[in-house]
C-alpha positions as CSV (number, residue, x, y, z in Angstrom):
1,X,111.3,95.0,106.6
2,X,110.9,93.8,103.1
3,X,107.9,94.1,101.1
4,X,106.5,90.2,101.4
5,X,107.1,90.2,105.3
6,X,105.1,93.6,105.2
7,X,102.4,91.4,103.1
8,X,102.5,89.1,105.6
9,X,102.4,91.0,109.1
10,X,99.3,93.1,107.5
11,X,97.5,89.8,106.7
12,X,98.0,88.6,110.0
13,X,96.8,91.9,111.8
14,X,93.8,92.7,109.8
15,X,93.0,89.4,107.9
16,X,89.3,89.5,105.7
17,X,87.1,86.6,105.0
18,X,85.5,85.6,101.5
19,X,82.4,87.8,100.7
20,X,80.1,85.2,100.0
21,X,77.0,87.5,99.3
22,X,75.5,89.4,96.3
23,X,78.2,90.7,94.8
24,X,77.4,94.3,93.4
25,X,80.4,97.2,94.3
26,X,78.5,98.6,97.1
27,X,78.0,95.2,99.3
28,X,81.6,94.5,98.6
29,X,83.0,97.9,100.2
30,X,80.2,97.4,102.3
31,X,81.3,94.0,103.5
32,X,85.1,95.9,103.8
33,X,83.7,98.3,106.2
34,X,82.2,96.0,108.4
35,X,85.2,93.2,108.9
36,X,87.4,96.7,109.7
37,X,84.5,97.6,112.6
38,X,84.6,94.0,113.4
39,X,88.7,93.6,113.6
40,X,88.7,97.5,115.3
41,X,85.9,96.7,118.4
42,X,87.7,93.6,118.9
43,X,91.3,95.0,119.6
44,X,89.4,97.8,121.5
45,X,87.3,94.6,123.6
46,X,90.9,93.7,124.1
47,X,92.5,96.4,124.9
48,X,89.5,97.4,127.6
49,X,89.7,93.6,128.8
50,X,93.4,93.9,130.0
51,X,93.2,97.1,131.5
52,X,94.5,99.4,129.0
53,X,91.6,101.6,128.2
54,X,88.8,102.3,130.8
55,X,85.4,101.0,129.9
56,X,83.7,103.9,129.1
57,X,86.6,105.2,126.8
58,X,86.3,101.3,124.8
59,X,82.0,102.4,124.8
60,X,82.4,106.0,123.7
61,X,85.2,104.7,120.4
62,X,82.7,101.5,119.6
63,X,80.2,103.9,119.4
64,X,81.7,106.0,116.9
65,X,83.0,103.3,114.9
66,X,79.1,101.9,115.0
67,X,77.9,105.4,113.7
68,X,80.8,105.2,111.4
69,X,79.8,102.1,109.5
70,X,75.8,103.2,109.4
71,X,77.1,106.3,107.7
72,X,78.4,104.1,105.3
73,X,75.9,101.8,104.7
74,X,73.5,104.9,104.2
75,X,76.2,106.6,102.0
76,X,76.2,102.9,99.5
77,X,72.6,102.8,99.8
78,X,72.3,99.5,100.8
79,X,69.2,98.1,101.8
80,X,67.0,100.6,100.0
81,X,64.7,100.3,96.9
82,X,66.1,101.5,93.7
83,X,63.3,104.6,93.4
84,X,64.9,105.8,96.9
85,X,68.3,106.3,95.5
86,X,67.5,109.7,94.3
């Protein structure tokens, strides 16, 4: 497989939106993490849906992804006050 239809078969298979927000370093990767939890819990709703993974299997990997991306939003800070950064 050549390097565009690469390009192409990764844009298909985890395609991002426009980050319309502020735009400071830590919302963008912020914004990153949470269309990958987004694209990841829906092929896992999928994958559960059709009978591939049992439910609680589908529950106990959404919930790690879930602690996953608060991690990261803790880790970028986001949402605090400048004077609780230290």
């Amino acid at each position: 497989m050549d390097e565009t239809n690469l390009d192409d078969k990764n844009k298909f298979l985890y395609p991002r939106s426009r980050y319309y927000g502020q735009v400071k370093p830590e919302n963008l990767v912020f914004n990153a993490n949470l269309q990958e939890f987004a694209q990841k819990v829906g092929y896992i709703t999928n994958l559960e849906t059709s009978g591939k993974i049992e439910p609680e299997d589908a529950y106990k990997q959404i919930k790690a992804l879930w602690k996953q991306l608060k991690r990261s939003k803790k880790a970028l800070f986001i949402d605090e006050e400048p004077s609780e950064k230290s």
